[in-house]
C-alpha positions as CSV (number, residue, x, y, z in Angstrom):
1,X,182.7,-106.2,185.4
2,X,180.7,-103.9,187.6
3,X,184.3,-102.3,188.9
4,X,185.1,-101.8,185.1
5,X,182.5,-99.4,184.5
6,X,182.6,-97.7,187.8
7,X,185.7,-96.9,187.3
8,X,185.1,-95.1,184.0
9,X,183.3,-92.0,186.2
10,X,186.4,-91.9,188.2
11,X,188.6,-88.7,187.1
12,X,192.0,-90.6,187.5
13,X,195.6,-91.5,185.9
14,X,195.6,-92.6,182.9
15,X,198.7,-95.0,181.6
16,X,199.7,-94.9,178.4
17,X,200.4,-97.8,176.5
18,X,202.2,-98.6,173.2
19,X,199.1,-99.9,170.8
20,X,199.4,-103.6,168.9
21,X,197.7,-103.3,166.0
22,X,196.5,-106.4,164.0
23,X,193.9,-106.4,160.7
24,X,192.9,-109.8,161.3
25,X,191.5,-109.8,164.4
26,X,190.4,-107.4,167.7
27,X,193.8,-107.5,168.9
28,X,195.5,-104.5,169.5
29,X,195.0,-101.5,171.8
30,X,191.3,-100.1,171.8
31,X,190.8,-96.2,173.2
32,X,187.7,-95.3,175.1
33,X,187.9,-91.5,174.3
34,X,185.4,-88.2,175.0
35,X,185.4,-84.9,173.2
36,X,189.1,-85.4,172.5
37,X,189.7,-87.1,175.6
38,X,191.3,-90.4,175.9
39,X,189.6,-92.0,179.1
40,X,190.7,-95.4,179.3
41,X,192.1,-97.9,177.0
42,X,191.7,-101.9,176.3
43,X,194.6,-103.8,175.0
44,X,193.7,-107.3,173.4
45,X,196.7,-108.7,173.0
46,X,197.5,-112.0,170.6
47,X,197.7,-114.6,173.5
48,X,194.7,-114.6,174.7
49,X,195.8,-111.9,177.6
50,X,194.4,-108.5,177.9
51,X,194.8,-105.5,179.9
52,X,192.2,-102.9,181.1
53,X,192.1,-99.5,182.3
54,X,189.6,-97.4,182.4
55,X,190.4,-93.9,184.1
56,X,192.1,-96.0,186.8
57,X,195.3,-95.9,188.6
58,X,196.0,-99.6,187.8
59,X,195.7,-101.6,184.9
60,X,193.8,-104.8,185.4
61,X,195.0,-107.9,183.9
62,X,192.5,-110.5,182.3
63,X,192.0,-112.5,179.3
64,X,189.8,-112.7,176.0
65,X,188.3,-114.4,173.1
66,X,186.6,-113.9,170.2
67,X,184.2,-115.5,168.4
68,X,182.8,-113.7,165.2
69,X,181.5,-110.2,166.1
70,X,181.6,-110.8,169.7
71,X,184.8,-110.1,171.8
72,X,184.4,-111.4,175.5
73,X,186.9,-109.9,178.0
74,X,187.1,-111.6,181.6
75,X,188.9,-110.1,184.5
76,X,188.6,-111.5,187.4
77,X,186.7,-114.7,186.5
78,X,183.8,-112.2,185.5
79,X,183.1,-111.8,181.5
80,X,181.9,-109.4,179.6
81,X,180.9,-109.2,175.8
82,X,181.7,-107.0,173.5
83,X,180.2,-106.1,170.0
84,X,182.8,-106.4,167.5
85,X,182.5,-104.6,164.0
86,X,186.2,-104.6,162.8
87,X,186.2,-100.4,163.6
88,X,184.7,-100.8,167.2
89,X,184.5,-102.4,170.2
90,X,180.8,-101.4,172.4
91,X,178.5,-102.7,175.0
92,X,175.4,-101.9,177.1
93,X,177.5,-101.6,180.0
94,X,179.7,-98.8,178.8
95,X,178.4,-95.2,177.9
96,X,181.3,-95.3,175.1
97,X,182.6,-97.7,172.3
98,X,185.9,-98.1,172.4
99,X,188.0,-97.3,168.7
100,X,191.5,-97.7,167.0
101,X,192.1,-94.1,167.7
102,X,193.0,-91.8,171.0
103,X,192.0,-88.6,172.1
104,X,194.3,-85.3,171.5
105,X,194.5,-85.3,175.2
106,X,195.5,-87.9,177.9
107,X,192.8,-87.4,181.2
108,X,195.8,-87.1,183.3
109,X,196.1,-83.6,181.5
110,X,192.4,-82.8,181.9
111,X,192.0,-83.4,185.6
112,X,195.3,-81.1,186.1
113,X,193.3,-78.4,184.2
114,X,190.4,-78.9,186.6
115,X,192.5,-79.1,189.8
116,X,194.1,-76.1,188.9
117,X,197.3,-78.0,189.0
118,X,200.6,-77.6,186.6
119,X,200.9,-79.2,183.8
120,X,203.2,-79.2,180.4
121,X,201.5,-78.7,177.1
122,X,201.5,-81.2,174.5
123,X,203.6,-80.0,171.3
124,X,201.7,-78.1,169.3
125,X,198.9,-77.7,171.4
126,X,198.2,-73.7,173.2
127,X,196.7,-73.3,176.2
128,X,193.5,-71.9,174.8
129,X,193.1,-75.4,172.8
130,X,193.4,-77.4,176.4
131,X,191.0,-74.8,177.9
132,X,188.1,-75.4,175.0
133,X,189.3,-79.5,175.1
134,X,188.8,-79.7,178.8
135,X,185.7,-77.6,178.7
136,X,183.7,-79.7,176.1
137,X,184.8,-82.6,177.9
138,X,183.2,-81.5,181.2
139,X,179.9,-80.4,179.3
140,X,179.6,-84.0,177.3
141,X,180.8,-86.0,180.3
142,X,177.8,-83.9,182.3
143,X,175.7,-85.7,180.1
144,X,176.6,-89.0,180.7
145,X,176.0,-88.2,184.2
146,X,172.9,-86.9,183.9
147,X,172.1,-90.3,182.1
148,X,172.9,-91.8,185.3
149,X,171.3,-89.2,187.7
150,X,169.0,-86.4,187.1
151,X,168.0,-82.5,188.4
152,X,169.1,-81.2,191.3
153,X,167.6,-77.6,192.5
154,X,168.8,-76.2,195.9
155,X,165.5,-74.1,197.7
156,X,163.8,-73.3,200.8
157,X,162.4,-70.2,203.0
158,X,163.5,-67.2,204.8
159,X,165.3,-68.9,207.6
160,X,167.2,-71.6,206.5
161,X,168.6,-73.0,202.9
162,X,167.0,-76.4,202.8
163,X,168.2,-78.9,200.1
164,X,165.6,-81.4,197.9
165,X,166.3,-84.3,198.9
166,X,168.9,-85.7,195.6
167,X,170.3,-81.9,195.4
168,X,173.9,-81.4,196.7
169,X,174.6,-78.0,195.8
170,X,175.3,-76.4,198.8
171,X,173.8,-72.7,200.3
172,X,177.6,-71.7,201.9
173,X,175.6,-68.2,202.8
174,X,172.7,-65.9,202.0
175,X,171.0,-63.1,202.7
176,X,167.4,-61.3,201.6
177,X,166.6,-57.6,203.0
178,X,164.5,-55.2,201.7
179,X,165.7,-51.9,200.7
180,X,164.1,-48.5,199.5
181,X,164.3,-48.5,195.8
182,X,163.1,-44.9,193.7
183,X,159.7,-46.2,193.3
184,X,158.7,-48.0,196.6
185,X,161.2,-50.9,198.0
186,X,162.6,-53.9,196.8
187,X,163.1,-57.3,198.0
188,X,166.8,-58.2,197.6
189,X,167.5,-62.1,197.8
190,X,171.6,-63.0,197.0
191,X,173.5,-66.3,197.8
192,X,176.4,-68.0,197.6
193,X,175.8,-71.4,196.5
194,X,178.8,-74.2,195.6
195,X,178.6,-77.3,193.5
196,X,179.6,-80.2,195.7
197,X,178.8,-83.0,193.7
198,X,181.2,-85.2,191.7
199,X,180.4,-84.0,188.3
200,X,179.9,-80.4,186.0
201,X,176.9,-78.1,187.3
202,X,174.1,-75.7,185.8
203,X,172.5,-73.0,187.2
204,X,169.6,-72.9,185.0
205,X,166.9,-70.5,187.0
206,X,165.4,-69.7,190.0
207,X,162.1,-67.9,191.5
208,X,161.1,-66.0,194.5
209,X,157.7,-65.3,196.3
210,X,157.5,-63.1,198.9
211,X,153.7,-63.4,200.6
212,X,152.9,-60.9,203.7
213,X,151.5,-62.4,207.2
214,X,148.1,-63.3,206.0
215,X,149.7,-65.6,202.7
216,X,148.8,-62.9,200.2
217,X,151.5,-62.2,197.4
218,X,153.3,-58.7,198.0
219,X,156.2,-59.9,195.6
220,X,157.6,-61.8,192.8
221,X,161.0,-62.6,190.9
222,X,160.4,-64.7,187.9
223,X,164.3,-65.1,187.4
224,X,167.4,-64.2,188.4
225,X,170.0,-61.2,187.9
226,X,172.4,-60.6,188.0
227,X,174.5,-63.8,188.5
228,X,178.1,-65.1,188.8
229,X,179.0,-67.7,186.3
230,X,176.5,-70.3,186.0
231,X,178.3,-73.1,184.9
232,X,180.2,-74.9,188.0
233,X,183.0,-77.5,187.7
234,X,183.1,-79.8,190.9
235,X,184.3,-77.8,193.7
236,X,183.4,-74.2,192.2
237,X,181.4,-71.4,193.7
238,X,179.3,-68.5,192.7
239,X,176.7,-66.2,193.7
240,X,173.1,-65.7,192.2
241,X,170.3,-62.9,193.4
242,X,167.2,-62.6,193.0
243,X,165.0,-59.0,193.0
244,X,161.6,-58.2,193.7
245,X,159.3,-55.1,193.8
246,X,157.4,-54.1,196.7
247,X,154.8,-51.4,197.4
248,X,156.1,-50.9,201.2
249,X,158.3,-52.2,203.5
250,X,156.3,-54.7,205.7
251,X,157.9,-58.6,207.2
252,X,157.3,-61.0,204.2
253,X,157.6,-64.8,203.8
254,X,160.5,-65.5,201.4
255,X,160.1,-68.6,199.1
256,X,163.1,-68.9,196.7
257,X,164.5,-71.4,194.2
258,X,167.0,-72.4,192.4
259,X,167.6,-74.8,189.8
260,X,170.2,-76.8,188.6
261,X,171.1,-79.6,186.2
262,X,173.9,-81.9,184.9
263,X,173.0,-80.5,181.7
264,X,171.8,-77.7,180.1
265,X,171.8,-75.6,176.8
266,X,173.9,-72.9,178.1
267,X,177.7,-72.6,177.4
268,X,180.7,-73.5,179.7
269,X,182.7,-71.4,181.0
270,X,186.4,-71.2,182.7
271,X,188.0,-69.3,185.4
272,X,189.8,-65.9,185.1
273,X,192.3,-65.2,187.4
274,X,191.3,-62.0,189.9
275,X,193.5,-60.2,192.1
276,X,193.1,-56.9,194.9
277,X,189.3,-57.5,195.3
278,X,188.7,-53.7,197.1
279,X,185.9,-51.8,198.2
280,X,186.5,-48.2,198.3
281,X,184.0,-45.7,200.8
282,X,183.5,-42.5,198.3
283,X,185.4,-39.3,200.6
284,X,183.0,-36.8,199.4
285,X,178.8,-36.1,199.5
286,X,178.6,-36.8,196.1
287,X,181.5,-39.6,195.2
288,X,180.5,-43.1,194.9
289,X,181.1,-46.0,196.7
290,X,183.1,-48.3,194.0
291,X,184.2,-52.1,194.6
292,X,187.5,-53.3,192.2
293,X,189.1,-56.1,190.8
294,X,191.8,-57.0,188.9
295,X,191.5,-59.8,186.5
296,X,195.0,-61.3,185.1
297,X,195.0,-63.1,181.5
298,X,197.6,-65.1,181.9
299,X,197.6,-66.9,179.1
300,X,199.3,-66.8,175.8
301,X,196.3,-65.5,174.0
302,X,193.8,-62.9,174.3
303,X,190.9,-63.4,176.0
304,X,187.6,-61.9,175.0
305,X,184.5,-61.5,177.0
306,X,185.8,-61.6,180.6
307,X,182.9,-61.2,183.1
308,X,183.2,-60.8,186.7
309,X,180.6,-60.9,189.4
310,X,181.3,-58.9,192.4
311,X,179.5,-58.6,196.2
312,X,180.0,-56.3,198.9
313,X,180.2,-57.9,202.1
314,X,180.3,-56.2,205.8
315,X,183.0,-58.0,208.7
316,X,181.1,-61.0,209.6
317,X,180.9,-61.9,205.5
318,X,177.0,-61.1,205.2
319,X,176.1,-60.5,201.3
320,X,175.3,-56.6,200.6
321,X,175.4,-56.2,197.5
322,X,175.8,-57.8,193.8
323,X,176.7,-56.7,190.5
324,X,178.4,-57.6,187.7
325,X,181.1,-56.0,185.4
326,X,182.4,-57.6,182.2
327,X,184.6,-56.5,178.7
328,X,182.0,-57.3,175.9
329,X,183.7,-56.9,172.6
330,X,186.8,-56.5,174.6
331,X,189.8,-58.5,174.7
332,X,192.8,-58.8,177.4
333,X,196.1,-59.2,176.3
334,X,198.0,-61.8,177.1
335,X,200.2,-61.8,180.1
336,X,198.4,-58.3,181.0
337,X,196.0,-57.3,183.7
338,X,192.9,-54.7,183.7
339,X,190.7,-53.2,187.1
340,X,187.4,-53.0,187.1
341,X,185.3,-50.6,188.7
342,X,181.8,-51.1,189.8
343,X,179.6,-48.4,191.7
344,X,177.4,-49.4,194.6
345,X,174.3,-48.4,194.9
346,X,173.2,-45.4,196.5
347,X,170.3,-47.3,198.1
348,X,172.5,-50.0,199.3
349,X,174.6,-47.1,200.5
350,X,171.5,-45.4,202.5
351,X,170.4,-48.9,203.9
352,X,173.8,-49.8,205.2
353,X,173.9,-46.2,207.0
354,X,170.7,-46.5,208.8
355,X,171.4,-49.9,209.9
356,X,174.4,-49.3,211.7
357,X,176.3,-51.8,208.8
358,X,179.8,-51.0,208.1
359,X,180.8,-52.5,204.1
360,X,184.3,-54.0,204.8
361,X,185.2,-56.5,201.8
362,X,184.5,-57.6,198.2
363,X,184.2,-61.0,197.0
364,X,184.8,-61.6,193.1
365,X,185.4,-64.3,190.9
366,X,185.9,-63.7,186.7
367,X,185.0,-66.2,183.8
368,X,184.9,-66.5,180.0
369,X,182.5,-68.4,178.3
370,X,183.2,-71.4,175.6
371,X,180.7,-70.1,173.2
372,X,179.4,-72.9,171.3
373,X,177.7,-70.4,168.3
């Protein structure tokens, strides 16, 4: 039964299945739902015969018995027993007990959502329900996980973006310079960092020391800002930076982490479509440099609390700059579209034009959180 409960980690089809109900015995269909997520069902049929699926593409066929309050299902010639109290079906081998009732929503639905794939609404269901649905889902299915694994934290020095050893979120690019500020100079660390692993991702914190040639400590950055979103679905990216005063621009050491976890206190979050990221070279002594995006709700409903990280980038795609712009208390209206503006820093400005480096691009990706107060 060791396939059964692999399978239940496995993001797959799920076949729907008319349920058999009896009141006199287990028989019937049994759900294995998550945060309104049907993952898998059993169905105990009155023969003896049984079928299983659990977040599988094809049901497996078996049989079962009862005997009291235990239920023992056995596919292929391997059993497994089941703790029967009229309302559920559980075991140690299985994160869930299985119940009478489904989900709202099929996982077929879900992992469209998180492919960013098409899919048709149930009736009476918006798209701002499947949204919250799929995001809870993630967050308590990242706690199974967890369960299963552990921390993960991505870290290293100047020089290279080494990995602990059971971390597999991945340093795609990075970048630290230092750069005047107006009180002396600052250590600017910023990455782009992408979750790689099979399962929902924190960003929880990170660190930076920055020691001169003899080891002593010249600098410090207890946390980081700003940041991109900090919750990542398998797959996802986003940027982080780190900041950190100096007395005088000498060659440092840079040691920097960060963290992540399969769980966390800190909310979920989905994507927000962006469009026309644009940086735009101010014409005149005293005009700005400004990088733009677009983000698109297009959605049925408003969205409130759109954020959006953006970075500045020169031709070979090496990180600049980092900021973030977002619409607290605001809302977009459906089916409608807004640009934000962010102004680069006049520092960044002065450091690009004494190094011969030539801002080309802007990288920017938008979110909304699932607050959970």
């Amino acid at each position: 039964m060791k396939k059964i409960t692999a399978l239940l980690l496995a993001l797959c089809m799920l076949l729907a299945i008319t349920p058999v109900l009896s009141e006199d015995s287990p028989a019937g269909n049994w759900y294995m739902s998550l945060a309104d997520v049907t993952l898998g069902y059993i169905l105990l049929n009155e023969d003896g015969s049984a079928v299983v699926n659990i977040a599988s593409k094809e049901d497996m066929q078996g049989t079962w018995t009862g005997d009291g309050e235990t239920v023992t299902i056995t596919i292929n010639g391997e059993g497994l027993d089941f703790a029967y109290d009229g309302a559920s079906l559980s075991s140690s081998q299985f994160p869930l007990a299985l119940t009478r009732e489904e989900g709202k929503l099929p996982m077929t639905l879900i992992a469209s959502v998180m492919n960013g794939e098409e899919y048709t609404l149930p009736e009476g269901v918006t798209d701002l329900e499947v949204m919250s649905i799929a995001m809870n889902f993630m967050a308590e299915y990242a706690k199974i996980v967890q369960n299963m694994g552990g921390e993960s934290s991505i870290g290293g020095t100047d020089g290279g973006a080494a990995l602990s050893r059971s971390a597999k979120a991945t340093v795609l690019k990075e970048n630290f310079k230092i750069v005047e500020s107006y009180s002396g100079y600052n250590g600017l660390y910023i990455a782009k960092i992408k979750n790689e692993t099979e399962s929902p991702m924190f960003v929880t914190d990170g660190s930076m020391q920055l020691t001169d040639k003899d080891g002593k400590t010249v600098g410090e950055a207890k946390y980081m800002y700003p940041t991109g979103s900090q919750y990542l679905e398998p797959g996802e990216v986003t940027f982080v930076a780190m900041q950190a005063d100096l007395e005088e621009d000498i060659e440092v050491n840079v040691a920097k982490h960060v963290n992540t976890k399969f769980d966390s206190y800190q909310d979920t979050d989905f994507a927000v479509t962006v469009e026309n990221p644009t940086y735009v070279k101010g014409t005149g002594e005293y005009d700005n440099d400004t990088m733009r995006v677009t983000v698109v709700n297009d959605s049925d409903e408003p969205l409130a609390g759109i954020q959006a990280v953006l970075v500045l980038e020169d031709a070979d795609g090496n990180l600049l700059f980092i900021t973030t712009e977002s619409l607290y208390r605001y809302e977009l209206g459906p089916h409608s579209s807004l640009t934000l503006v962010s102004s680069v820093d006049n520092k960044i400005r002065d450091y690009c034009t004494k190094n011969g480096i030539e801002p080309t691009t802007v990288e920017a990706y938008a979110w909304v959180e699932n607050r959970s107060w």
